[in-house]
C-alpha positions as CSV (number, residue, x, y, z in Angstrom):
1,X,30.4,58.8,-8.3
2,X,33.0,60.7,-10.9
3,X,32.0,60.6,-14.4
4,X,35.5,59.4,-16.0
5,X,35.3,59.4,-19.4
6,X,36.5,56.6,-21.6
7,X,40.0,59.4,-22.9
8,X,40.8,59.6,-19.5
9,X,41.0,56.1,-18.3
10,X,43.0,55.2,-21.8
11,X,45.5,58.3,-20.7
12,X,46.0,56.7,-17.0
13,X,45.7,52.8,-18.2
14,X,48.6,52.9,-21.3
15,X,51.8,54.1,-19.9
16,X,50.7,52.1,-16.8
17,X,50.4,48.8,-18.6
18,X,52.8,49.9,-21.2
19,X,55.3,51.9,-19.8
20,X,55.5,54.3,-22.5
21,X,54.6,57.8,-21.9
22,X,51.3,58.9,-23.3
23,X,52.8,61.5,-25.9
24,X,54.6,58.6,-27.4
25,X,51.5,56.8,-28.8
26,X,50.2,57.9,-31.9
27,X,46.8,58.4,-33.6
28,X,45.9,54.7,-33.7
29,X,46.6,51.4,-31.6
30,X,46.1,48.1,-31.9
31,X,45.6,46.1,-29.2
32,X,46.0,42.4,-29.3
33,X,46.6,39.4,-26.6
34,X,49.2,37.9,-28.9
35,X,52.9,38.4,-28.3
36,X,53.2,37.4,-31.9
37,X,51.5,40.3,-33.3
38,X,53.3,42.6,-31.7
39,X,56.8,41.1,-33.2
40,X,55.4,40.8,-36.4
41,X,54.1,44.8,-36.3
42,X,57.5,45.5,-34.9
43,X,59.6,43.7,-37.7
44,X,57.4,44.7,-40.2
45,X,57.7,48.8,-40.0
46,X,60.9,48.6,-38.4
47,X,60.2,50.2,-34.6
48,X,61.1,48.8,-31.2
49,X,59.0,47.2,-28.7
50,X,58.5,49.0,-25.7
51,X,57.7,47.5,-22.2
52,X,59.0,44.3,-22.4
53,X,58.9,44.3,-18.4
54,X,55.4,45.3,-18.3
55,X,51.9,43.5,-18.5
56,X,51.6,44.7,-22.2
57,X,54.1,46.0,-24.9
58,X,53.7,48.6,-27.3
């Protein structure tokens, strides 16, 4: 059995279910099951929702 840490299935997991590369996410993320938070977030400081075609958005 491999001993995967935590990091590394994060680093595979995001851009998969997100779409955005890695290098794109910053120090801290917020993950939430509602759509709504993620439009509020995005209005509120003014960025763009990525993966809208994907399982989760960031």
């Amino acid at each position: 059995m491999s001993d995967i840490t935590k990091l590394e299935i994060a680093r595979n997991w995001l851009p998969r279910y997100t779409g955005m590369p890695i290098d794109d996410f910053g120090d801290y993320i917020l993950l939430t099951n509602f759509r709504n938070y993620v439009e509020k977030f995005a209005e509120r400081c003014g960025c763009d929702i990525v993966g809208e075609d994907r399982p989760m958005q960031a």
